[in-house]
C-alpha positions as MATLAB code, in Angstrom:
seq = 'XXXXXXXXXXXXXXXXXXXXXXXXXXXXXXXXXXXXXXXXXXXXXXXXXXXXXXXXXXXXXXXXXXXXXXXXXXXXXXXXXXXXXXXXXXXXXXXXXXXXXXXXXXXXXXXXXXXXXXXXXXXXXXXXXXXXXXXXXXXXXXXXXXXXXXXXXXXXXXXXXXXXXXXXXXXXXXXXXXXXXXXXXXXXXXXXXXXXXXXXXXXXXXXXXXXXXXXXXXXXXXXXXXXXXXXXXXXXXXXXXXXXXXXXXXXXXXXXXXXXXXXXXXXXXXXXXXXXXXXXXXXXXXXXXXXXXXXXXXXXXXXXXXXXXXXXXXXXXXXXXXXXXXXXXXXXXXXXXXXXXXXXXXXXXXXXXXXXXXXXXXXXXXXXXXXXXXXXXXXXXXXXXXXXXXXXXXXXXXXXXXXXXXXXXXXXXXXXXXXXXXXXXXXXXXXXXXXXXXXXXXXXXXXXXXXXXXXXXXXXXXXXXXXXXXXXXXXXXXXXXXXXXXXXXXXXXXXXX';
ca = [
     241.548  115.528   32.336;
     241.733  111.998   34.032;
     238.888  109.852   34.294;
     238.380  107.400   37.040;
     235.254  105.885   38.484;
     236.411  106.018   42.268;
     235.321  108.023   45.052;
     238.220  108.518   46.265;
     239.779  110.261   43.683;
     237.649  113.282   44.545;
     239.621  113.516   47.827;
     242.746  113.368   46.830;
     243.748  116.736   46.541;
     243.152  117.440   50.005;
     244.845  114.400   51.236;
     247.951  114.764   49.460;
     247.976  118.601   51.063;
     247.726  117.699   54.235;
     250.349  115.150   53.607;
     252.542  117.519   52.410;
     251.688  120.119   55.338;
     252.851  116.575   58.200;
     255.945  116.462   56.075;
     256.925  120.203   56.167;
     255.977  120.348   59.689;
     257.856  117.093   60.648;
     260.732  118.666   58.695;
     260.927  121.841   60.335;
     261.030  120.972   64.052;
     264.163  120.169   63.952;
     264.803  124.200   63.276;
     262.991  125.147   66.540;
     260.820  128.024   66.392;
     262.201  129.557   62.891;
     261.163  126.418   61.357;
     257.923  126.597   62.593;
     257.247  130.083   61.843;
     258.306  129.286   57.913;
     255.933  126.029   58.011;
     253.404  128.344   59.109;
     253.720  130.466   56.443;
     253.185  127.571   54.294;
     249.973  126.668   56.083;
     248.720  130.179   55.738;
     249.101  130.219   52.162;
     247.604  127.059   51.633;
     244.849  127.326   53.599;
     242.455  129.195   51.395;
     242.551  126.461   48.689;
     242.993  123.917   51.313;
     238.809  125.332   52.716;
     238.011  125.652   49.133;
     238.236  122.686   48.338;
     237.903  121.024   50.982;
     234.367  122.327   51.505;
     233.592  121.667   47.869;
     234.643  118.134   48.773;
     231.513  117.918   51.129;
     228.877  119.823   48.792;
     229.628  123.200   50.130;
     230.848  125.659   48.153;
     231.720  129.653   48.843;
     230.770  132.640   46.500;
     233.994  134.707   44.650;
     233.522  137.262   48.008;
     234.242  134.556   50.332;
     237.053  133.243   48.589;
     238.803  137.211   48.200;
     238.191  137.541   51.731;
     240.071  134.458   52.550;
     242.862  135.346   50.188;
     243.275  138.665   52.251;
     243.211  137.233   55.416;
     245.586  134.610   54.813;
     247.782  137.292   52.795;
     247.706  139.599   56.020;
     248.633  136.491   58.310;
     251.565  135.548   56.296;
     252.559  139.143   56.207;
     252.661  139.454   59.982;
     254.205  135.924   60.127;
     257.178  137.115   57.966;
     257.600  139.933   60.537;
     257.929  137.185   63.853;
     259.711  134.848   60.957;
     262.440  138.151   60.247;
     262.701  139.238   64.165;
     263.335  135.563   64.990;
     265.773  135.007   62.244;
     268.336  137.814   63.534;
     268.642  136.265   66.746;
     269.940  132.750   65.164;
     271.751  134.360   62.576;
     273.430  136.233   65.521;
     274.378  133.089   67.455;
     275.224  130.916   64.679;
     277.717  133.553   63.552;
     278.954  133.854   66.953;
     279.371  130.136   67.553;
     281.137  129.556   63.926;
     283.610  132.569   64.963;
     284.581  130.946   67.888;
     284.706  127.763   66.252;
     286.666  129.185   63.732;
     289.139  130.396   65.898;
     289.539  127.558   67.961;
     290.263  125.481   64.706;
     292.830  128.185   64.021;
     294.658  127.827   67.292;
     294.951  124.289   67.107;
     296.180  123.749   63.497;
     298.758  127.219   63.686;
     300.954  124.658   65.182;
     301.356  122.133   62.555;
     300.732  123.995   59.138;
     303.923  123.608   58.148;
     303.460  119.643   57.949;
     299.706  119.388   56.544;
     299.487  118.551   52.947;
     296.858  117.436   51.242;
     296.031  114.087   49.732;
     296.372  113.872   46.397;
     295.514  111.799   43.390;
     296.570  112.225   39.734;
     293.867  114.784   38.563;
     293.619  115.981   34.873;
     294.388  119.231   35.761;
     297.601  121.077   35.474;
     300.040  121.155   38.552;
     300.794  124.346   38.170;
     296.374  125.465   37.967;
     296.195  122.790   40.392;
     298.067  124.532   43.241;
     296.339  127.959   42.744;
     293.316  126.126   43.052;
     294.296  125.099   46.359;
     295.492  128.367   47.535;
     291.860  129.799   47.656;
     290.737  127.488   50.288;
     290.937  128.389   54.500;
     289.936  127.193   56.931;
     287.247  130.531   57.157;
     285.501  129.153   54.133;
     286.308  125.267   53.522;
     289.255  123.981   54.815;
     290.312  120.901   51.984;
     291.674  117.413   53.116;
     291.099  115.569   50.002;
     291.647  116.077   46.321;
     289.945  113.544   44.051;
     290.118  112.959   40.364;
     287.029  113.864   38.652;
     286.304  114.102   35.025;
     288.359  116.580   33.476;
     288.712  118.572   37.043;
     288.842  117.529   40.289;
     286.698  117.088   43.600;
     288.212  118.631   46.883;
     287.007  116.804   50.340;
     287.080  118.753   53.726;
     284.767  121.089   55.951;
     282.651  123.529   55.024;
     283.255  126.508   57.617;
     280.661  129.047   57.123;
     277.427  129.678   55.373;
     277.224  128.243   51.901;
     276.163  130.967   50.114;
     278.965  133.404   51.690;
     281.777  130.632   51.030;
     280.839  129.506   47.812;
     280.697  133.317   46.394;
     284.124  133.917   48.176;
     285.933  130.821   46.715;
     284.465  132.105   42.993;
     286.164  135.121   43.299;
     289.146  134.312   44.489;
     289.220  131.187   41.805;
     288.568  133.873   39.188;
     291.538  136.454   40.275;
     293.465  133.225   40.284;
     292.615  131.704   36.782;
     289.819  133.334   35.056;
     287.364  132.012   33.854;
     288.928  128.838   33.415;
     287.609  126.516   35.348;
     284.089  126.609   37.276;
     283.636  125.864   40.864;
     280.633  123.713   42.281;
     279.682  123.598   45.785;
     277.789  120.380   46.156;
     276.551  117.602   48.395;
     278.477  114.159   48.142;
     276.878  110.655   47.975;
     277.629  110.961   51.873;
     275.900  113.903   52.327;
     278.771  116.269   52.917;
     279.677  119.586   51.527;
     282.393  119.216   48.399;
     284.148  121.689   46.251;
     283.804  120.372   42.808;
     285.964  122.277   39.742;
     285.654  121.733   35.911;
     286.804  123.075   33.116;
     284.904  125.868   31.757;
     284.844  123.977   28.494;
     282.656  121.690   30.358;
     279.672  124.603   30.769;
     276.486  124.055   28.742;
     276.645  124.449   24.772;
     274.747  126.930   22.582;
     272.024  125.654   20.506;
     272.975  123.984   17.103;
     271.969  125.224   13.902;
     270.364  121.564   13.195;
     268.841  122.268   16.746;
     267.253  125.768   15.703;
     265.906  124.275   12.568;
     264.354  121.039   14.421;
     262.634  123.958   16.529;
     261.495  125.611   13.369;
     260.097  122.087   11.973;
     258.676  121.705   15.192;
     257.276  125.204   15.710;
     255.215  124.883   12.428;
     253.709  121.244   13.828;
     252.356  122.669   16.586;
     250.952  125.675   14.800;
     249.220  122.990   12.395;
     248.081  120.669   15.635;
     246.778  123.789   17.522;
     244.787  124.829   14.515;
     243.509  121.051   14.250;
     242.287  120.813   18.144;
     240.783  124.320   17.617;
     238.905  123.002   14.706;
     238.049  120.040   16.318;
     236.277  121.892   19.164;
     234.816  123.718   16.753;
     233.185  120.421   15.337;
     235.340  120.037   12.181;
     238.228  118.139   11.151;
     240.906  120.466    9.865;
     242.376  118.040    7.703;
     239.362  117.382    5.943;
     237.633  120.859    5.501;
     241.197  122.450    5.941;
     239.178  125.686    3.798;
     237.697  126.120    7.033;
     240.828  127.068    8.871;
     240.329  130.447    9.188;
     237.876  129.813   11.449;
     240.342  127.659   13.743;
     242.462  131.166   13.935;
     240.547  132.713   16.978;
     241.043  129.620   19.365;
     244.116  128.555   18.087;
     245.653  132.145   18.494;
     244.053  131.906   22.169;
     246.331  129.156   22.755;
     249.284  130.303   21.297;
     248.509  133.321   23.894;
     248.845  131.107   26.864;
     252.239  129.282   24.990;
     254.218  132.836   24.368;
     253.396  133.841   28.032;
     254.722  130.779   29.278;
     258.297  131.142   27.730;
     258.021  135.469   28.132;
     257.754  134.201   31.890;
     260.836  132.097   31.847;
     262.856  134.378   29.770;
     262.228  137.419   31.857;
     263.468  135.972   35.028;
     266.344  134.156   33.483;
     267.745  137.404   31.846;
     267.442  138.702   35.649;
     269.962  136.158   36.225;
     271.829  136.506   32.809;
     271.106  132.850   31.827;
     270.754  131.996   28.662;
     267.970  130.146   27.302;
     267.633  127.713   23.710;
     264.929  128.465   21.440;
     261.989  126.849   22.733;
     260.955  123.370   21.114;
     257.461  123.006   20.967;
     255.379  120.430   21.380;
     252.718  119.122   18.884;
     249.626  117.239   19.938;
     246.856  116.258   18.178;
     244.368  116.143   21.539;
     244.932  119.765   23.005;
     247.530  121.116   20.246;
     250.675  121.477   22.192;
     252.495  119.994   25.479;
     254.028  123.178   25.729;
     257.902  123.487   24.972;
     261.633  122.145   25.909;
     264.052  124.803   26.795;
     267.275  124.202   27.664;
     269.469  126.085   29.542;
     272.626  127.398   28.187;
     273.928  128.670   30.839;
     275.377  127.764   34.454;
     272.926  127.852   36.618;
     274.427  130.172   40.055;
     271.773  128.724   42.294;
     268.573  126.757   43.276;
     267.301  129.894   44.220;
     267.282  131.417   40.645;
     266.702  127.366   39.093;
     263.430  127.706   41.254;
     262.624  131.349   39.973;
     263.451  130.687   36.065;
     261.676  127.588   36.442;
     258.228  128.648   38.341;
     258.008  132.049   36.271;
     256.521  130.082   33.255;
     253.611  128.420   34.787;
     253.015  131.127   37.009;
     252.888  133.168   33.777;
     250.997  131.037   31.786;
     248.745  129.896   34.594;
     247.669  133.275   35.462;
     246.531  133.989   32.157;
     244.729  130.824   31.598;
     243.177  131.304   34.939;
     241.972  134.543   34.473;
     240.803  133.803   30.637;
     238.860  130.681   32.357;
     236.864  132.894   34.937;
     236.177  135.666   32.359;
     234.981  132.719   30.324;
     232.844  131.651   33.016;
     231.677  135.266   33.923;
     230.455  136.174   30.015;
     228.346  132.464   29.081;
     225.069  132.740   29.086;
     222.170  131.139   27.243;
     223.136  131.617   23.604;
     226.923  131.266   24.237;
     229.416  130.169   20.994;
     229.987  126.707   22.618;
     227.471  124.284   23.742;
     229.635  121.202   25.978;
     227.750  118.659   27.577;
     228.288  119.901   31.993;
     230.190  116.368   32.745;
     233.064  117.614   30.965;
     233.263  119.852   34.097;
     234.166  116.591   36.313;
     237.079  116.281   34.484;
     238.945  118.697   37.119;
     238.431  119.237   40.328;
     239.893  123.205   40.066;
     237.286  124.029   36.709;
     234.476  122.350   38.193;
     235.047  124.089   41.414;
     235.152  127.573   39.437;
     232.622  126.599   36.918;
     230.123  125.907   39.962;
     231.206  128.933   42.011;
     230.229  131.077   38.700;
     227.852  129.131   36.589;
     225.710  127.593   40.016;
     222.537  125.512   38.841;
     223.152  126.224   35.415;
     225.697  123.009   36.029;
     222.304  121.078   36.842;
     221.198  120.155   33.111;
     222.579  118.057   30.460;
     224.268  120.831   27.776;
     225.747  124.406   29.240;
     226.696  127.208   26.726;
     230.174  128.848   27.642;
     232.316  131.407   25.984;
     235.058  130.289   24.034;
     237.355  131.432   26.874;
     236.488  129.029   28.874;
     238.146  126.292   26.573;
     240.986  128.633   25.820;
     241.540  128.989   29.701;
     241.125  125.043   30.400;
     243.182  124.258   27.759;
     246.150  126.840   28.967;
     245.719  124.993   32.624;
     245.905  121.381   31.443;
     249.205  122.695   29.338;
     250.667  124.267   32.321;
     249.590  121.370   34.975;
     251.332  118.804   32.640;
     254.642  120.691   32.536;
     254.472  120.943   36.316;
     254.263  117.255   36.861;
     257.724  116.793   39.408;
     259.302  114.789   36.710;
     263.357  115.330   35.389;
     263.554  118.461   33.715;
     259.996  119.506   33.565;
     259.123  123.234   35.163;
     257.723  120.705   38.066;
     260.991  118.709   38.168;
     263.120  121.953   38.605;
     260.690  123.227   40.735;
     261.077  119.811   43.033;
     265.061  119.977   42.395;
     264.929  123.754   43.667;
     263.261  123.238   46.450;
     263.598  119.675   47.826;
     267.047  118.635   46.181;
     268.479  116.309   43.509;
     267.628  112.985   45.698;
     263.860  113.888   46.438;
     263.944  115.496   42.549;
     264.960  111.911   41.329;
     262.251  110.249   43.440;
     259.633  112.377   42.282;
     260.533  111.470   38.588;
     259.807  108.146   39.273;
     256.915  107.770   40.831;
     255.318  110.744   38.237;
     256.040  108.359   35.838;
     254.658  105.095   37.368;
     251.581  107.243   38.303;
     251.465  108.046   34.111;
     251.767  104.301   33.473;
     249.137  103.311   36.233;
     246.500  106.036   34.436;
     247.375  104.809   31.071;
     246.793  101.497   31.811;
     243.083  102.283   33.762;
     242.349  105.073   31.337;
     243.118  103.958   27.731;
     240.382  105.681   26.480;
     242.837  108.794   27.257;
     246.013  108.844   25.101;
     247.468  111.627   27.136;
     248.987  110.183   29.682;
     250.642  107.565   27.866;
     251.944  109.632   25.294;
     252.895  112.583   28.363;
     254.910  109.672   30.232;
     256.947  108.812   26.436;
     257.775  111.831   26.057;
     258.990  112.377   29.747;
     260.950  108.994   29.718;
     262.973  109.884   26.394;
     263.217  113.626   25.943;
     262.832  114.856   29.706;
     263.319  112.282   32.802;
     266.861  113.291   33.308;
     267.409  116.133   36.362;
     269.100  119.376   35.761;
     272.657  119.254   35.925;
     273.590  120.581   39.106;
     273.686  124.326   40.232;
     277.019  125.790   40.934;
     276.081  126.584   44.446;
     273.900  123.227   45.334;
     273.687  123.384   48.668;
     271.624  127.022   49.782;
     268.016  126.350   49.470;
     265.440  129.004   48.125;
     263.541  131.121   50.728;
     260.540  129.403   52.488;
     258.110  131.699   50.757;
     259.668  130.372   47.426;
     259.417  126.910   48.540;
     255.164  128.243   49.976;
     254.832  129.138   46.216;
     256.348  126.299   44.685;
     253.765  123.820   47.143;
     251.137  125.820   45.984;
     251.886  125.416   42.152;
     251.267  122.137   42.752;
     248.767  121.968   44.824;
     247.113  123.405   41.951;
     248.378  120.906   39.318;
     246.852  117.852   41.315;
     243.331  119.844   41.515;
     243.910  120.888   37.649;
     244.457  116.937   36.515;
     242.531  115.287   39.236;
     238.902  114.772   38.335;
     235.792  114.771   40.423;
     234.198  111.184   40.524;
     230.504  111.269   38.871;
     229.116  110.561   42.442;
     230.341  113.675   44.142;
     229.812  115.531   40.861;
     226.161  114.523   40.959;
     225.808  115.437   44.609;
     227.106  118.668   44.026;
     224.804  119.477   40.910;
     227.271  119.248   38.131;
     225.552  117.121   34.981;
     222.567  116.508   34.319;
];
């Protein structure tokens, strides 16, 4: 995918791994044993890729029966590690719910005394008086006791403590807000510039807006571009310009509906898990590249979002879908060439990722050794479908990877991440330009996409550690997708002639 001409490069995947494995670690010691019992989960399911590639890195690399075995072994491990991970857990859980019940209490005893003369501090806030004090009634000092009210758009933001898990409090105050008003207004459990817990409420006029009909027909406009694009880079690796022999196109069909494959499992992926949360979704808006047909598509949501935990699972479902399927059409790919094969591709196109190459040697094995290799049109279909996935899970604004990021890691790290993806763009561009991808991925990201998710209504649970193990692992698997090998280690390990 990218070119470079440094060594280095070829190690990156496994650098930035272990990096990521010090900063999980580091992070979780300051949760004691649970902590390290969930980073070890994340170890365990990294590990097999983590061998894989790291072996590959040194000109050693396993057969597909090593690689299943380490899959079930690591998959066995993390099982047993959930087990510890779920007997530990109930201890804490038992503690920190008896220390916030004393706590509680003690509060309780100590303000029962002067209750009468507490009020709260108010500003003007666009909200009615009379909404305004209902509002206020759902709050205790068992859920979040509020000392603050602060104007805020058209609603208000409510400063104070937070006094028991944020999950359980934020569901509690939704109810109660919707017994009180309805649906209203919205409530928004958050984390301030400060880094405290803060009950924001809106308007419900303020929630997400259904798709236009200029918006559905820019899709439509859109959706035929990329049908035309897909069918030109299918002709195009079938040696013909579209435009110019566009009587030919029916032979573009196969490859192009290939892609299109990868595409519709994608958004089936992200569809399926958001009507599991009953979040609505836009049309999708596709796409269209000349170079590999499509980026993929924009979807909005038009819905709330409840949590990070379901932001996370909408998000991931795509790539996982489409990246299966592109995975699995790559290694069938691999599994049917032989001498004779539709498609003739000179082997150094195989250093252009670290993951293909990998599988392409693991399958393929000395055939990698001379100049031209015949493969199965699958195994473009499949490459293709991982490129299209790894770009989309780039941690950059509101990208499946910048969701993913936001899910796991929070708005601040999300934000971060956006930034340096798109520096790291610029910096290929500018080494590369022999690649237009890049630059025209980082446009695209700075004007349609760089922007986070708005926040979830409930901002301040995290997703599970084995949601946050899967989310690493995505990408993990986007930086060995986009990375390439560099032609020295290529050479050393046999691939091009």
């Amino acid at each position: 995918m990218f070119n470079g001409s440094e060594s280095i490069a070829t190690f990156l995947i496994v650098l930035a791994a272990f990096a990521i494995l010090a900063w999980g670690y580091n992070r979780s010691r300051a949760y004691g044993k649970l902590g390290i019992l969930a980073w070890l989960q994340s170890v365990v399911l990294m590990t097999p890729w983590l061998l894989f590639f790291g072996l590959f890195a040194v000109g050693i690399y396993l057969n597909l029966v090593a690689i299943l075995l380490l899959l079930v072994v690591s998959i066995a491990v993390y099982i047993w590690l959930g087990k510890q991970l779920r007997a530990e857990g109930q201890d804490v859980i038992l503690k920190q719910k008896a220390a916030q019940r004393i706590e509680a209490e003690t509060v309780s005893q100590q303000q029962s005394s002067n209750t009468d003369n507490q009020t709260l501090a108010v500003e003007v806030v666009p909200i009615p008086e009379e909404d305004l004090a209902k509002i206020k009634g759902i709050f205790g000092i068992d859920t979040f006791f509020a000392t603050e009210t602060i104007s805020y758009q058209d609603g208000a933001i409510f400063k104070g403590n937070l006094r028991g898990e944020a999950d359980l409090v934020h569901t509690s105050l939704t109810n109660k807000l919707k017994q009180q008003l309805g649906d209203k207004y919205r409530l928004f459990l958050v984390e301030s510039p400060e880094e405290k817990p803060v009950i924001v409420i809106l308007p419900s006029t303020n929630d997400p807006q259904p798709t236009t009909l200029a918006q559905k027909n820019l899709a439509l406009v859109l959706l035929l571009a990329t049908i035309v694009t897909s069918l030109e880079a299918a002709g195009l690796l079938l040696g013909f310009d579209l435009f110019s022999n566009f009587n030919r196109y029916q032979e573009a069909i196969p490859l192009s509906l290939g892609l299109w494959t990868i595409l519709a499992v994608h958004e089936i992926g992200h569809r399926i898990l958001a009507k599991r949360y009953d979040i609505r979704l836009s049309v999708p808006f596709f796409l269209p590249t000349w170079q590999i047909g499509s980026f993929g598509a924009i979807t909005r949501f038009e819905s709330l979002l409840p949590s990070r935990t379901a932001l996370f699972d909408i998000a991931f479902a795509g790539p996982a879908a489409g990246g299966l399927i592109s995975l699995l059409l790559l290694v069938i790919g691999l599994v049917l060439s032989h001498p004779g094969s539709m498609f003739q591709i000179p082997t150094v196109f195989f250093q252009g990722s670290i993951l293909v190459g990998a599988l392409a040697k693991v399958v393929l094995g000395s055939t990698l050794q001379t100049n031209i290799v015949d493969v199965n049109p699958l195994v473009l279909i499949g490459w293709l479908g991982l490129v299209i996935t790894s770009l989309n899970l780039l941690p950059a604004g509101q990208l499946d990877g910048g969701r993913i990021v936001h899910a796991i890691y929070g708005r601040k790290t999300a934000r971060r991440a956006t930034i340096a993806t798109l520096i790291l763009l610029g910096i290929v561009a500018l080494f590369n330009p022999s690649n237009p991808i890049p630059l025209y991925w980082a446009i695209l990201i700075l004007f349609l996409q760089r922007e986070l998710e708005r926040p979830t209504m409930n901002e301040l649970s995290e997703p599970d550690d084995a949601r946050a193990a899967w989310g690493l692992l995505a990408l993990f698997l986007m930086l060995a997708t986009l990375i390439p090998l560099s032609p020295s280690l290529a050479g050393r390990l046999g691939i091009g002639g």
